[in-house]
N, C-alpha and C positions, 0 to 999 in steps of 0.2 A: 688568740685566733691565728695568728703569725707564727705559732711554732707549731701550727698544728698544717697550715698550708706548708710550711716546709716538711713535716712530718709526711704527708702525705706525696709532697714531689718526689722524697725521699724513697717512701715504697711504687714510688712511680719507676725511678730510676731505676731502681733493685730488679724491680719484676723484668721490667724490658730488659735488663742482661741475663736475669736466671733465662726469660722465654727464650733468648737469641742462642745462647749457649747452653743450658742446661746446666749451671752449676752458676755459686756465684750473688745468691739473692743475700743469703747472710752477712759473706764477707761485704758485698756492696755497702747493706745499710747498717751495720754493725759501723763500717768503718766512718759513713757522714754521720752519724749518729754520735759519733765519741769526738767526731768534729766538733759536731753543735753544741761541745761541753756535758753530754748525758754520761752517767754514772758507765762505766763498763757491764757492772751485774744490772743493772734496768736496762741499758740497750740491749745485751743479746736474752734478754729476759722477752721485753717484748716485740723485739723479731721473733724470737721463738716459738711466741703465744699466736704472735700473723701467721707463721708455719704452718700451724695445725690449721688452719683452714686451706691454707695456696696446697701443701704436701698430699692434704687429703683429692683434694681435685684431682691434681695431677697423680697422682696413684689409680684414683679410678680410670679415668682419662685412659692409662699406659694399658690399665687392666682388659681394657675394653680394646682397643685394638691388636692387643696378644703381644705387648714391649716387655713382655715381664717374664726371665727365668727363676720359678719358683727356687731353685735349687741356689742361687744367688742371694736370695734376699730372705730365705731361711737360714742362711750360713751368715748374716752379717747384723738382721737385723737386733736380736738380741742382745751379742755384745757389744751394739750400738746404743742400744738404748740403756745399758747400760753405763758405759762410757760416757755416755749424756748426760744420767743421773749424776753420776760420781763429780763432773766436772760443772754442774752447776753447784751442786752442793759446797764442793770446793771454792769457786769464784763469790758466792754469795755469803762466806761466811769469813771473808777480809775487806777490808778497809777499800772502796772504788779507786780512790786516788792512787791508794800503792799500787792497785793493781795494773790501771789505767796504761803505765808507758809500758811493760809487759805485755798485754794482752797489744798497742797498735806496734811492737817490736815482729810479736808472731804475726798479727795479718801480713805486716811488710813484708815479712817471710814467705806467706803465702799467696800475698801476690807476686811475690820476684817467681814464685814455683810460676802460678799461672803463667807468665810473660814468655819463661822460660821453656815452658810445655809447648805454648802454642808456637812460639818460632820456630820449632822442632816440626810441628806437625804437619804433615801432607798437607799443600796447597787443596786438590782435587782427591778426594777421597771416593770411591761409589762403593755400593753394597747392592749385589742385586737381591729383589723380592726372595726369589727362590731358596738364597742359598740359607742354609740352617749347620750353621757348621756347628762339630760338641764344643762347651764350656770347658769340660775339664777341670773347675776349680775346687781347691781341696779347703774341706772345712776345716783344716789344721792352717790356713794360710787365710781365710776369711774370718774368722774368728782375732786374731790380731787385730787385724786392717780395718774392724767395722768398731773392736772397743776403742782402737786410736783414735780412728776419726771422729767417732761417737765425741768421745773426750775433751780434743780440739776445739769440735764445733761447739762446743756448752763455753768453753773459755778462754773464747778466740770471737764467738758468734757467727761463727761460718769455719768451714772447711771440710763438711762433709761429700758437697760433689767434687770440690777441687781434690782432695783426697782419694777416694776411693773410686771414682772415675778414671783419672788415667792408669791407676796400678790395674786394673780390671781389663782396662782397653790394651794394658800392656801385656796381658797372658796370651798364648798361643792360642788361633781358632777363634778368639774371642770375637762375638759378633755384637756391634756398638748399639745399633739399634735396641736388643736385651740388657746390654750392662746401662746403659742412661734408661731405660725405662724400671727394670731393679730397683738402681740406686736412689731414683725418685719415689719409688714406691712404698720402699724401709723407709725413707725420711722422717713420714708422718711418726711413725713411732718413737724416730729418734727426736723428733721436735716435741714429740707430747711428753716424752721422759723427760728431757731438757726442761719442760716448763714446768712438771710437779715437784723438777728440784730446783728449780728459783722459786715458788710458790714455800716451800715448807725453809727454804734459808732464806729467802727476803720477806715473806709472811703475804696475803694479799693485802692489805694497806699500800705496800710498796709498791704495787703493781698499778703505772700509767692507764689507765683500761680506755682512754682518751689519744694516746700515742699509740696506742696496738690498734686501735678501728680507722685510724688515719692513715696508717701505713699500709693498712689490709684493703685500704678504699685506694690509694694510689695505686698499689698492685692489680688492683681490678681492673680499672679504667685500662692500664696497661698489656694486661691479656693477648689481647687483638691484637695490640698493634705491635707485641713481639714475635707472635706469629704473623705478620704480614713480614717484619725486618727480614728472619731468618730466613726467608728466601730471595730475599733481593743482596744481602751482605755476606760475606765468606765467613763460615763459623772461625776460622785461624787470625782473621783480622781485628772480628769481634773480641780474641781472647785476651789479645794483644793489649786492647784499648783498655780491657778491665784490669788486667793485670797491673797493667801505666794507672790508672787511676784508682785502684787501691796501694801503690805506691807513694803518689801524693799528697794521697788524704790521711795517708800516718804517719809519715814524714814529719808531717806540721806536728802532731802529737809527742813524737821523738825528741823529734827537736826543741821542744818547750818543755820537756821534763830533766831535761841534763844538762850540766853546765856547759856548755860551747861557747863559743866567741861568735857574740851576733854578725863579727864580719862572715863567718864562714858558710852561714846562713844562705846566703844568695848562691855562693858558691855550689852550697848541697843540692839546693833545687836548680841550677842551671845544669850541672851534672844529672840529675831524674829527666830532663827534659831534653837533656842532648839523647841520654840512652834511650828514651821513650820516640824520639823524633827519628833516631839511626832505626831501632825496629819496626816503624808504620812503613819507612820508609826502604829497608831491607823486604819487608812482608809486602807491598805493592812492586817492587821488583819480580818477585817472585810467583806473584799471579800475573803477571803480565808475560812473564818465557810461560808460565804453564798454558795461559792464552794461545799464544804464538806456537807452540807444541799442540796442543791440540789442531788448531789452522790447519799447520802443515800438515798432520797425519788423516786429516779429514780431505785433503788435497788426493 
């Protein structure tokens, strides 16, 4: 009963940073997940299988308010979902432990990406209603970006928004509103792929279906109230803190799988928590001039 209330706080946690930011649910609970000692192939197994139901929501969700360039998520979905197959199948068909310091080596990687994105990113961003500028995007360059991430996220268990989100936001013209409502939208397909190939290499026996409805019920409860955060917190500050704490939570996995000198130990994590502490703290300087710039121009 006690692994399943953390099980659940878990997909508590996940959801309220996917809802605040839009990317971000997998790496979250992938990453406490492999904390709590779970196998690498059963956590991103069943985060996966929680997907298909959070993905399908929020697709419709996007669908129904018009967030969705069809031309986007026809170009990406497929070799996503393929990407997805291939990379469960591959994850599920070696040894967890070997895998294990691999796969929290890559999220640390992709939360250093997060950390490092959002420090970059515009304090104050707007998009008015009106504008509809063209995509532009070539299926010779989506076709790539959708089997990578596809890929990653089956054997990393996240990296599909961190991934194909900012390369997306990063093209000319590109309007953010359509690439986050896209990229949520192909998800489901790529989370249902991801789950019919840990179903066919880990078999269903293997499969927590007790972990998957507790993480799916944490996420729920959570819904609401990440859509209430996201307008009260700066999405750049939000990234910030997820980035810093999928830094931490694989850290410890790193560090317990390689020989190091347990003096050096303290040292690692006091270094994660100085660079975590300079960035909250660079990223609050920085909405405080854009504050004071806005003042004065409203003056």
């Amino acid at each position: 009963m006690e692994r399943l209330v953390i099980l659940a706080f878990i997909g508590f946690v996940a959801q309220l940073v996917d809802g605040s930011l839009g990317m971000a649910y997998g790496l979250t609970s992938t990453s406490f997940l492999l904390m709590f000692g779970i196998a690498p192939a059963a956590a991103s197994a069943s985060v996966h299988l929680a997907e298909v139901i959070t993905t399908a929501t929020s697709g419709l969700s996007h669908l129904k308010f018009g967030n969705v360039d069809r031309g986007i998520v026809s170009g990406i979905v497929l070799p996503g979902s393929i990407g997805a197959f291939l990379g469960a199948l591959f994850l599920g068909s070696i040894p967890g432990e070997l895998v294990k310091p691999y796969a929290s080596i890559l999220l640390f990687a992709l939360g250093l990406f997060i950390l490092i994105r959002f420090l970059r990113r515009p304090v104050h961003r707007r998009t008015l209603p009106h504008e509809e500028p063209s995509q532009n995007f070539s299926k010779k360059g989506l076709i790539p970006l959708g089997f990578v991430a596809g890929f990653i996220d089956s054997t990393g268990g996240g990296g599909w928004g961190p991934i194909t989100t900012p390369v997306l936001l990063a093209r000319k013209n590109a309007e953010a509103r359509k690439v986050v409502g896209s990229v949520d939208t192909s998800e489901f397909a790529v989370a249902l792929s991801a789950t019919l190939g840990f179903l066919i290499s880990l078999g269903w026996q293997q499969v927590h279906w007790e972990w998957v409805i507790a993480i799916m019920a944490g996420g729920i409860i959570a819904a609401p109230i990440a859509a209430w955060l996201v307008r009260i917190i700066p999405s750049h500050f939000l990234g910030i803190l997820v980035g810093g704490m999928i830094l931490v939570t694989n850290a410890r996995t790193i560090l317990t799988s390689y020989p190091i000198d347990s003096h050096m130990i303290p040292w690692v994590y006091g270094l994660l928590f100085c660079l975590l502490g300079g960035a909250v703290t660079y990223s609050m300087i920085r909405l405080k001039k854009a504050k004071k710039k806005i003042q004065f121009q409203g003056k």
